[in-house]
C-alpha positions in Angstrom: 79.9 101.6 97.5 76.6 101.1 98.0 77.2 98.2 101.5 79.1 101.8 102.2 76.4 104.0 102.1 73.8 101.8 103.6 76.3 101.1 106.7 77.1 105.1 107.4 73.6 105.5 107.2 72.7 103.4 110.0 75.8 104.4 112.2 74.2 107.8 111.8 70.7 107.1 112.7 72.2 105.1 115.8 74.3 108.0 116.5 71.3 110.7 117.1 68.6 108.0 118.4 71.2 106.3 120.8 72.4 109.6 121.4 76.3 109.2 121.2 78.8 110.9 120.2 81.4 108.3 119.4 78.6 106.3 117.5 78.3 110.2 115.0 82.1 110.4 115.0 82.2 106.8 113.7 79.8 107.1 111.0 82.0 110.3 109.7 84.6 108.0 109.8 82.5 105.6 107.8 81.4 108.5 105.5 85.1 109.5 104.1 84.9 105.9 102.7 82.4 106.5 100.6 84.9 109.3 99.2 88.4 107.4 99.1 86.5 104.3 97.4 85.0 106.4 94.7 88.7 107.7 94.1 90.3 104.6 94.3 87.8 103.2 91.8 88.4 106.2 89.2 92.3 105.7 89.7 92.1 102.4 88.7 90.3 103.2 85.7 93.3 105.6 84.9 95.9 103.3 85.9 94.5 100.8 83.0 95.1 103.3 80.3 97.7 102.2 77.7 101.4 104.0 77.7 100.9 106.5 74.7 103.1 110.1 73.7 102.3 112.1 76.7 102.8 108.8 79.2 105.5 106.5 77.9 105.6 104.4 81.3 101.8 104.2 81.5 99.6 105.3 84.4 100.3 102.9 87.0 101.2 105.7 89.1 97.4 106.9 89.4 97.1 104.3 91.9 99.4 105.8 94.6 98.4 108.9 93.7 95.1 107.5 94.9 96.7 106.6 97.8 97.6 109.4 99.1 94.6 110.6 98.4 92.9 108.4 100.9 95.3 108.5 103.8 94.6 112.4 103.4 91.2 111.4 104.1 91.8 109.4 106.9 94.2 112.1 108.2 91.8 114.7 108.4 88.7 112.2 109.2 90.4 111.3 112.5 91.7 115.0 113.3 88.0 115.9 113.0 86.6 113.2 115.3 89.2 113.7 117.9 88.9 116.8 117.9 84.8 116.6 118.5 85.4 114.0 121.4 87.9 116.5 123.2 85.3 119.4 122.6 82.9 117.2 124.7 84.9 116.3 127.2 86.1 119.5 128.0 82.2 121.2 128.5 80.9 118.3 129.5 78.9 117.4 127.1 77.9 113.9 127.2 75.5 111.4 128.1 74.4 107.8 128.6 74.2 105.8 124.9 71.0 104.3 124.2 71.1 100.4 122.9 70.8 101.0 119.4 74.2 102.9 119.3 76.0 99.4 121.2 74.0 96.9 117.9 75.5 99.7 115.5 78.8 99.1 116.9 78.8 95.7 116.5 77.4 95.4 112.8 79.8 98.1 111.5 82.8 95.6 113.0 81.7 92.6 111.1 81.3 94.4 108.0 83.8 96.1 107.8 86.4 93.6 108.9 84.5 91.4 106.0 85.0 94.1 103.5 88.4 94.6 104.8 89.2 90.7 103.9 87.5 90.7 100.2 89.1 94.2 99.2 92.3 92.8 99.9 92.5 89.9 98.0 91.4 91.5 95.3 94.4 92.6 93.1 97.8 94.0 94.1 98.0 97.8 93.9 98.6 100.5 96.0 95.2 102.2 95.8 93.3 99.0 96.4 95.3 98.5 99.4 94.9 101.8 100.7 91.2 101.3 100.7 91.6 98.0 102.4 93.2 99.3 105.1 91.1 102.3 104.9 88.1 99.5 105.6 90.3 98.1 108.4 90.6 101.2 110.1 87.0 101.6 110.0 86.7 98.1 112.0 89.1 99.8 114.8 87.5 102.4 115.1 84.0 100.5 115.3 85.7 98.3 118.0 87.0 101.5 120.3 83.7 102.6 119.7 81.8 99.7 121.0 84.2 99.9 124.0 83.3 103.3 125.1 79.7 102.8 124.2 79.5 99.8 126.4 81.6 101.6 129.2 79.5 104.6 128.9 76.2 102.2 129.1 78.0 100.8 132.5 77.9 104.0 134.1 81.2 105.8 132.8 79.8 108.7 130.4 82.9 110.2 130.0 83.9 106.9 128.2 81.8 107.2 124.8 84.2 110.6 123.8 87.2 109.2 124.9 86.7 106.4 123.0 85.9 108.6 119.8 89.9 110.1 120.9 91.0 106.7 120.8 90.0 105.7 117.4 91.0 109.5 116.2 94.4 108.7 116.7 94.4 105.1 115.6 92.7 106.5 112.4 95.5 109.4 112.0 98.5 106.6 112.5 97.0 104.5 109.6 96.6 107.5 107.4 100.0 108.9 107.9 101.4 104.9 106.9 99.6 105.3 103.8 100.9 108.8 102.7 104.2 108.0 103.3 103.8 104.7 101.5 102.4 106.0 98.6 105.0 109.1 98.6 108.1 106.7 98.3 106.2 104.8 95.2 105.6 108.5 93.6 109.2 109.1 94.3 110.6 105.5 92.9 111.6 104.1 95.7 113.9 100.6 95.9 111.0 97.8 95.3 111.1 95.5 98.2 114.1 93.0 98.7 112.2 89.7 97.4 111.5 91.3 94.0 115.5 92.5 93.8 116.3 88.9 95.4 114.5 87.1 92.6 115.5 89.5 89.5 119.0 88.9 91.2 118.3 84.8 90.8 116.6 85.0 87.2 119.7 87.2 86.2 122.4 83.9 87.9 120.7 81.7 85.1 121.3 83.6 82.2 124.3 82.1 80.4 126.8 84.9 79.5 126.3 87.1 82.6 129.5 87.3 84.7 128.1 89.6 87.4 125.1 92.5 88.1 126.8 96.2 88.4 123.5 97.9 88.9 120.7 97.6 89.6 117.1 99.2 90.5 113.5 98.5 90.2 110.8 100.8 90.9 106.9 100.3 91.5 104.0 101.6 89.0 101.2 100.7 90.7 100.6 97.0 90.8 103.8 96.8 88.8 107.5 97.0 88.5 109.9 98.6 86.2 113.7 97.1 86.6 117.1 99.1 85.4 120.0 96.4 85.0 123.9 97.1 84.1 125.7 93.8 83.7 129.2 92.6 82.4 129.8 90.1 80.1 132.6 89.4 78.0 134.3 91.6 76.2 135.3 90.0 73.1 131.6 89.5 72.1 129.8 90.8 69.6 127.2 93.7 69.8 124.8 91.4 68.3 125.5 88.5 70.9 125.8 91.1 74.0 122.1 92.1 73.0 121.0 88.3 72.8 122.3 88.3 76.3 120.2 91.6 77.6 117.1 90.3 75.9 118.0 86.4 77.6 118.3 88.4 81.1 114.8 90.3 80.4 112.8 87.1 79.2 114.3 85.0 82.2 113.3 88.7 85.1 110.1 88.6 83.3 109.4 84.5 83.7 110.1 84.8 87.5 108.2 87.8 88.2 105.0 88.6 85.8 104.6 91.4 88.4 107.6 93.1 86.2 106.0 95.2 83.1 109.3 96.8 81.6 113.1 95.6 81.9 116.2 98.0 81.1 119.5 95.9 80.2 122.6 98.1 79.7 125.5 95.9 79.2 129.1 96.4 80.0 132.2 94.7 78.7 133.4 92.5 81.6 137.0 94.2 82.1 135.1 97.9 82.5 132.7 96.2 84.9 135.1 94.1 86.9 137.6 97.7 87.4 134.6 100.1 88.5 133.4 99.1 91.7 130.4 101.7 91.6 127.2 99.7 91.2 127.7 97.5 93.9 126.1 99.0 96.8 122.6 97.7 95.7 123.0 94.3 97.4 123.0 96.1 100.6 118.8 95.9 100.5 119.2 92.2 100.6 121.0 92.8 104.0 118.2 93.6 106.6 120.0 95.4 108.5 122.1 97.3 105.8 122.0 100.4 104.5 118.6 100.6 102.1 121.0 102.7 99.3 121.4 101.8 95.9 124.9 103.5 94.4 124.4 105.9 91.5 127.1 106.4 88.9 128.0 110.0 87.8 127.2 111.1 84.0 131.3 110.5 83.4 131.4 107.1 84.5 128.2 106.0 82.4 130.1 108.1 79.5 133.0 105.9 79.1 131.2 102.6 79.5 128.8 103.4 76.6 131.1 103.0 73.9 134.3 101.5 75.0 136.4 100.8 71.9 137.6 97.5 72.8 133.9 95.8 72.3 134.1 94.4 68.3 131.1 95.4 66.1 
């Protein structure tokens, strides 16, 4: 925050004493960090909370809230610089950048491609990630900017506000990635095919599983929640199909400590082997398939919650 507020600061200054336009534009740019970082910092605060009555699953989904958030940011950051550059273009409006606008340039690259690095490897969430990126973006635009400064400075005006256009759009593109990414983690989208791929493989070593009818896992911040239907035999026991389900959660949760919460419902293997819905969700392994995961209807989930031929 405060590596933030000193940097926009001098972009600023450099801006009005080196007399640029792209240099302003790019401390604006530097400005809406100052924003998305101190709402990424108080969604990770939420996101901590504890699951209690009004949020059984947690908070985890603060953070993409967050996210959104901040590609809102950039969205509108980079619709106002372009915006400003175009204005000058079209009267006129510009002039040679003094020296101190070309040094600002440069700093705001290093430390924001530095920032970019360390906010990163942080932790894994959404938010943090978002704001990573948002530093990233920051280092583009500081590079476009350098670019039309320098052109400017080599007699090519017209360069510094084209530049700021540049970076606009480049800053628009990022923040349109993150609101879409964040959007499908508000909306439980399919987790990515490496976390299916390994609940898949923790699932193969479970002694007792015949097969996986179903299954989905969904993201909650830095974490995952996974929904499971698998067949087993038929002549067991309630009490030895729920040692099963609990084996199959233990052995998801030893592979991937990512996964906070595991749902196990478990059919009797002639139900599973006859109903063919289910199966559709090994097309995300395929990556070129269809990115689908088949839902059964309220009928079919009736009659395989209490079929009669399971003994108690």
């Amino acid at each position: 925050m405060i590596a933030n507020l000193g940097l926009v600061a001098f972009k600023l200054i450099a801006g009005i004493v080196g007399k640029s336009s792209a240099m302003v534009a790019d401390a604006a740019h530097s400005a809406s960090d100052l924003l998305a970082t101190a709402v990424v910092i108080m969604s990770l605060r939420v996101s901590k909370r504890p699951a209690d009555v009004d949020h059984p699953y947690g908070h985890g989904k603060a953070e993409p809230v967050a996210a959104k958030i901040v590609g809102l940011i950039l969205i509108i950051a980079g619709c106002a610089i372009g915006s400003n550059s175009a204005r000058k273009i079209a009267v006129g409006g510009y002039t040679e950048p003094g020296k101190i606008a070309l040094v600002a340039a440069v700093v705001s690259i290093v430390v924001k491609e530095a920032m970019y690095r360390i906010t990163a490897k942080a932790i894994e969430s959404s938010a943090v990630m978002a704001e990573a990126l948002h530093h990233r973006s920051d280092a583009y635009s500081s590079v476009g900017t350098f670019i039309g400064i320098l052109g400017a400075r080599l007699g090519v005006p017209v360069l510094d506000p084209i530049a700021g256009i540049v970076v606009a759009a480049l800053i628009v593109k990022m923040g349109f990635e993150i609101t879409r990414k964040s959007s499908d983690e508000l909306m439980d989208a399919q987790a990515d095919p490496d976390t299916l791929r390994a609940v898949q493989e923790a699932i193969d070593s479970v002694e007792g599983v015949s097969d996986v009818h179903y299954m989905a896992a969904r993201r909650y911040g830095g974490y995952a929640h996974v929904d499971l239907r698998i067949g087993v035999d038929p002549s067991l026991s309630v009490v030895e199909g729920h040692n099963i389900a609990v084996a199959a959660e233990k052995a998801i949760k030893g592979v991937c400590p990512h996964v906070i919460g595991v749902m196990v419902h478990v059919d009797p293997e002639s139900v599973h082997e006859d109903d063919p819905i289910g199966h559709g969700y090994a097309d995300v392994f395929q990556p070129e398939g269809p990115q689908r995961i088949a839902q059964p209807n309220a009928a079919e989930m009736t009659s395989v919650v209490e079929p009669s031929h399971i003994r108690e």
